[in-house]
Residue frames as a rotation matrix with the C-alpha (Angstrom) as fourth column:
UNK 1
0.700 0.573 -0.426 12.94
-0.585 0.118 -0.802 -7.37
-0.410 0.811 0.418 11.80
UNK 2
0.482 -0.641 0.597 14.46
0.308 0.762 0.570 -10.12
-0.820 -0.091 0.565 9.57
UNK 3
-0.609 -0.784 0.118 16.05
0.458 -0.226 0.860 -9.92
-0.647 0.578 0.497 6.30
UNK 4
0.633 0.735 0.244 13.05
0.762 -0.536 -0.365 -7.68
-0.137 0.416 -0.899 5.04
UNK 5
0.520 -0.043 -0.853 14.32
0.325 -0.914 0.243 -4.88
-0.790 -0.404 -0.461 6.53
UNK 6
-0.325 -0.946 0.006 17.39
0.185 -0.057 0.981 -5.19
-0.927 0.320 0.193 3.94
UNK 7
-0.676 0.295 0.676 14.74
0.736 0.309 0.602 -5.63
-0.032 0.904 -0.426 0.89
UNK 8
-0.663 0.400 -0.633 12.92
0.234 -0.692 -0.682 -2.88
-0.711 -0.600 0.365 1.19
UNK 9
-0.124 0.208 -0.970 12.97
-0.858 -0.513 0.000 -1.76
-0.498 0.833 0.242 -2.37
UNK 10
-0.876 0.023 -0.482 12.73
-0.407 0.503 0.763 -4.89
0.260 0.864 -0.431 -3.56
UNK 11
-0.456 0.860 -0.228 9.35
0.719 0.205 -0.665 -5.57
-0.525 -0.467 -0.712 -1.35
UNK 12
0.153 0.674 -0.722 8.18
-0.087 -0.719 -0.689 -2.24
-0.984 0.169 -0.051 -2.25
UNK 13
-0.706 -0.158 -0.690 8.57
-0.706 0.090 0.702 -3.27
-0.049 0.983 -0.175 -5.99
UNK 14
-0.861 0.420 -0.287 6.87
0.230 0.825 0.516 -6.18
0.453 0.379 -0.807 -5.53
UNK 15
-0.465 0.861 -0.205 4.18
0.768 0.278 -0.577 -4.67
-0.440 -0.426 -0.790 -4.01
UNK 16
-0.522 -0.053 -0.851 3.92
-0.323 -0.911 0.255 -2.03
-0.789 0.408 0.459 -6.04
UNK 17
-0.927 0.128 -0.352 3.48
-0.276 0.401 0.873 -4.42
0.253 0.907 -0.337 -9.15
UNK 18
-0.705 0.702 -0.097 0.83
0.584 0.653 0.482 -6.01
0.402 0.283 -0.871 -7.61
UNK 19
-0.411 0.617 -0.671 -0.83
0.600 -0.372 -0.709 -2.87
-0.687 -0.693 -0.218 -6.99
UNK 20
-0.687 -0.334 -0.645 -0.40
-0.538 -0.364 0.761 -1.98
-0.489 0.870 0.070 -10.42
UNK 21
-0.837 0.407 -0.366 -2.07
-0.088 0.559 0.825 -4.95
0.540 0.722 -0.432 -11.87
UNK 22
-0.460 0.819 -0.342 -5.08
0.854 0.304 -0.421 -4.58
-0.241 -0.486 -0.840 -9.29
UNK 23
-0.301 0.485 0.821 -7.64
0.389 -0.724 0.570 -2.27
0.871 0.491 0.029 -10.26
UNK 24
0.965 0.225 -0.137 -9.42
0.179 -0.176 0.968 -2.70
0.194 -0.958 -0.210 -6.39
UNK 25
0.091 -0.826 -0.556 -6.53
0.961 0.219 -0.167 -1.35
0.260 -0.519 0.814 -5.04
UNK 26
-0.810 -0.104 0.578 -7.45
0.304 -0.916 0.261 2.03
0.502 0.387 0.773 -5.95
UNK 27
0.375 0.823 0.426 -11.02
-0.737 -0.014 0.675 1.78
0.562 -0.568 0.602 -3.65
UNK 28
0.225 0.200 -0.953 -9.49
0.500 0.816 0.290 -0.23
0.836 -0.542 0.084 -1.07
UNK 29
0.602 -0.123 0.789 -8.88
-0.323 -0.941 0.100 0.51
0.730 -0.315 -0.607 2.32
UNK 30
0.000 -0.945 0.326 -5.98
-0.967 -0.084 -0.242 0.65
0.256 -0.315 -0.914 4.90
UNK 31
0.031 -0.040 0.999 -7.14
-0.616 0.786 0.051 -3.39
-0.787 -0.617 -0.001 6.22
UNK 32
0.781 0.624 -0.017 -8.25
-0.193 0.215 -0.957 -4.06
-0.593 0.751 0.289 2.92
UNK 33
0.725 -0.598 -0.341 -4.89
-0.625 -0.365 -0.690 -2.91
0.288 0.713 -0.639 1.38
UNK 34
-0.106 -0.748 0.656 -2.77
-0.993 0.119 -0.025 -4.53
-0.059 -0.653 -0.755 4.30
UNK 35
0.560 0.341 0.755 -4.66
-0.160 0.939 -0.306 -8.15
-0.813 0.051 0.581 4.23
UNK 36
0.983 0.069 -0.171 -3.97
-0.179 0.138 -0.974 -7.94
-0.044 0.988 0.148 -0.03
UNK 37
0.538 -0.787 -0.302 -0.43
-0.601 -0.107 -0.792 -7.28
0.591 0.607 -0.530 0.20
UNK 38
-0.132 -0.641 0.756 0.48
-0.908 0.384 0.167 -9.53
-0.398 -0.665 -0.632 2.57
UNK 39
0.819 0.489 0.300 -1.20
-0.129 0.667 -0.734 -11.86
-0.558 0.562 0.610 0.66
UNK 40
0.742 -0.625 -0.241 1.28
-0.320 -0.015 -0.947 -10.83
0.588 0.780 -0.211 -2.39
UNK 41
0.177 -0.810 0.559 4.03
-0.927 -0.328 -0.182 -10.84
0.331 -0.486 -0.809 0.42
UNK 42
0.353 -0.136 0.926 3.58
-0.747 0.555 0.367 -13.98
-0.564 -0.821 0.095 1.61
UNK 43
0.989 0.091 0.119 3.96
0.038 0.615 -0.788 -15.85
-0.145 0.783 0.605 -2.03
UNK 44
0.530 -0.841 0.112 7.71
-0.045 -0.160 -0.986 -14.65
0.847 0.517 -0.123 -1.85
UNK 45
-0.438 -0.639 0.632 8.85
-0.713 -0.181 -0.677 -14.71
0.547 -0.747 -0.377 1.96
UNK 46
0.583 0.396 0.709 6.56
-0.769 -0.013 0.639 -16.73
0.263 -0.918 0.297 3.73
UNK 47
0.843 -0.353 -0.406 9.22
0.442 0.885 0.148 -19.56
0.307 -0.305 0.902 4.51
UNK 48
-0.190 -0.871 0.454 11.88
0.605 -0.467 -0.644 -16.58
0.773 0.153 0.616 4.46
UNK 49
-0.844 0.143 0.518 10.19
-0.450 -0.713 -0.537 -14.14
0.293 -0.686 0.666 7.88
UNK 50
-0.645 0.701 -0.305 7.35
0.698 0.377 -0.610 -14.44
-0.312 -0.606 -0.732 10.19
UNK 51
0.254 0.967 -0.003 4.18
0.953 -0.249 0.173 -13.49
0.166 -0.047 -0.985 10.02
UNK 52
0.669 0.544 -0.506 4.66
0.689 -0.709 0.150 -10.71
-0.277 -0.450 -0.849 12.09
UNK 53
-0.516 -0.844 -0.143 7.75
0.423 -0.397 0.815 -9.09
-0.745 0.360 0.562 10.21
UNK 54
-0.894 -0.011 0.449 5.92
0.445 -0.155 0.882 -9.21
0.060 0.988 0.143 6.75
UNK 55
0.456 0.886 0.084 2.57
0.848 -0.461 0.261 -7.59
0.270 -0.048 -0.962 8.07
UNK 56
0.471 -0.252 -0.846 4.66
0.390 -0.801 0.455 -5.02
-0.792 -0.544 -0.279 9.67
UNK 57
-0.748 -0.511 0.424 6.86
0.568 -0.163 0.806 -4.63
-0.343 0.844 0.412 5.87
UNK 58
-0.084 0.858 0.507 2.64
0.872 -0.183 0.455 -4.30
0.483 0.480 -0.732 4.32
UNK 59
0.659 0.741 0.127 1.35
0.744 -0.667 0.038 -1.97
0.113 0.069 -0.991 6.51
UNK 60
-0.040 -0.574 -0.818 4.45
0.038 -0.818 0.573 0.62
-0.998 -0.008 0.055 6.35
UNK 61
-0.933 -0.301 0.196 3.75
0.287 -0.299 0.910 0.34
-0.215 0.905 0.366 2.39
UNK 62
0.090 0.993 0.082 -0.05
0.979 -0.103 0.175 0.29
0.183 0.065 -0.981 2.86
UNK 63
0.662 0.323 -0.676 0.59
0.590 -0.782 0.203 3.84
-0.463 -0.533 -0.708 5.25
UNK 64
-0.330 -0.890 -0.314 2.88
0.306 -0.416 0.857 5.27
-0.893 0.186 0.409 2.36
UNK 65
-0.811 0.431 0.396 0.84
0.585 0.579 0.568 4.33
0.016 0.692 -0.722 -0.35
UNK 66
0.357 0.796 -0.489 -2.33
0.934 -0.321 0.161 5.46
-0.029 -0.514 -0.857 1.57
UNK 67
0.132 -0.446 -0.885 -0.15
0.461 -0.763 0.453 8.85
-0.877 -0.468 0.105 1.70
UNK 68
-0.867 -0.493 -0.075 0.43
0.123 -0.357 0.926 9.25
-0.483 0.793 0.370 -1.59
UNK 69
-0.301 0.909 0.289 -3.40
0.953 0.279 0.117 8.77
0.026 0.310 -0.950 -2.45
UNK 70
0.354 0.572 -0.740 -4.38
0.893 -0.442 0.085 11.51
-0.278 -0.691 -0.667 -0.59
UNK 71
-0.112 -0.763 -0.636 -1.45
0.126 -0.646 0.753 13.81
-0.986 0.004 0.168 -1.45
UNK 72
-0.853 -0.186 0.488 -2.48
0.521 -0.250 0.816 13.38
-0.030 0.950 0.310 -5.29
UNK 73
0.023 0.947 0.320 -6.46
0.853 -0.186 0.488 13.79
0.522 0.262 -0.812 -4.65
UNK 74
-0.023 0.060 -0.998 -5.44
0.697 -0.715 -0.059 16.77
-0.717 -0.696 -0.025 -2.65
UNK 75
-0.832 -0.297 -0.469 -4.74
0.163 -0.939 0.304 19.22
-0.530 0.176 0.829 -5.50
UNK 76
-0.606 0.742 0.286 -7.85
0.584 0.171 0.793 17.78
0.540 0.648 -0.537 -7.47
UNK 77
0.162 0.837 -0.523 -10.23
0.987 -0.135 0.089 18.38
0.003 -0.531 -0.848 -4.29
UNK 78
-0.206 -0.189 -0.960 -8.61
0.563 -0.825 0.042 21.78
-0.800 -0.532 0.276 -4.08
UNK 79
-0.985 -0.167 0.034 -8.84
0.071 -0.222 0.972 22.56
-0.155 0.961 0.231 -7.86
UNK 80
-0.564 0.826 -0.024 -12.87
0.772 0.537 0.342 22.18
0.295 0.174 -0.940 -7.62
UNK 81
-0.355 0.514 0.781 -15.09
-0.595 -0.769 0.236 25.55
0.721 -0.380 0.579 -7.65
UNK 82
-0.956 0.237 0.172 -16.85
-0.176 0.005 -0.984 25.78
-0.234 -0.971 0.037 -4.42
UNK 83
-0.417 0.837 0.355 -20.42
0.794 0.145 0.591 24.36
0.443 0.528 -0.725 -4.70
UNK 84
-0.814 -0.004 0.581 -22.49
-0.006 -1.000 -0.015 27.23
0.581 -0.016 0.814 -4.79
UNK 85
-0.564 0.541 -0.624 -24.97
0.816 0.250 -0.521 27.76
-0.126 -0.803 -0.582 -1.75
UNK 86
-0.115 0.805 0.582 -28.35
0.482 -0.467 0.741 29.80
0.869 0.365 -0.335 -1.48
């Protein structure tokens, strides 16, 4: 990897924001998410890494992200009475 690797936190800031200011981000999914933020990624690096660096940056925040989703709607789904069966 190129000088991503070093920016992590400032990548994952800057995607972050622009997951912040997207509403669809919240109903997207893992190709969906990955396509977007490279998008976002590419407005700041793309003369600065390849292609294949800054998709590989996206979809380790996409599969972190995507982790954290899941990990909040987990206590919700668990919080929910059982639906009641006849």
């Amino acid at each position: 990897m190129c000088d991503l690797a070093k920016e992590r936190q400032k990548i994952d800031a800057i995607l972050a924001r622009a997951a912040a200011m997207e509403p669809a981000y919240r109903s997207m999914g893992i190709e969906e998410l990955t396509e977007h933020s490279l998008s976002v990624l590419r407005e700041h690096y793309e003369h600065a890494c390849s292609e294949k660096c800054m998709r590989e940056r996206c979809e380790d925040f996409v599969t972190r992200l995507v982790a954290r989703r899941e990990a909040q709607a987990a206590p919700a789904e668990r919080s929910r009475p059982a639906p009641f069966l006849l």
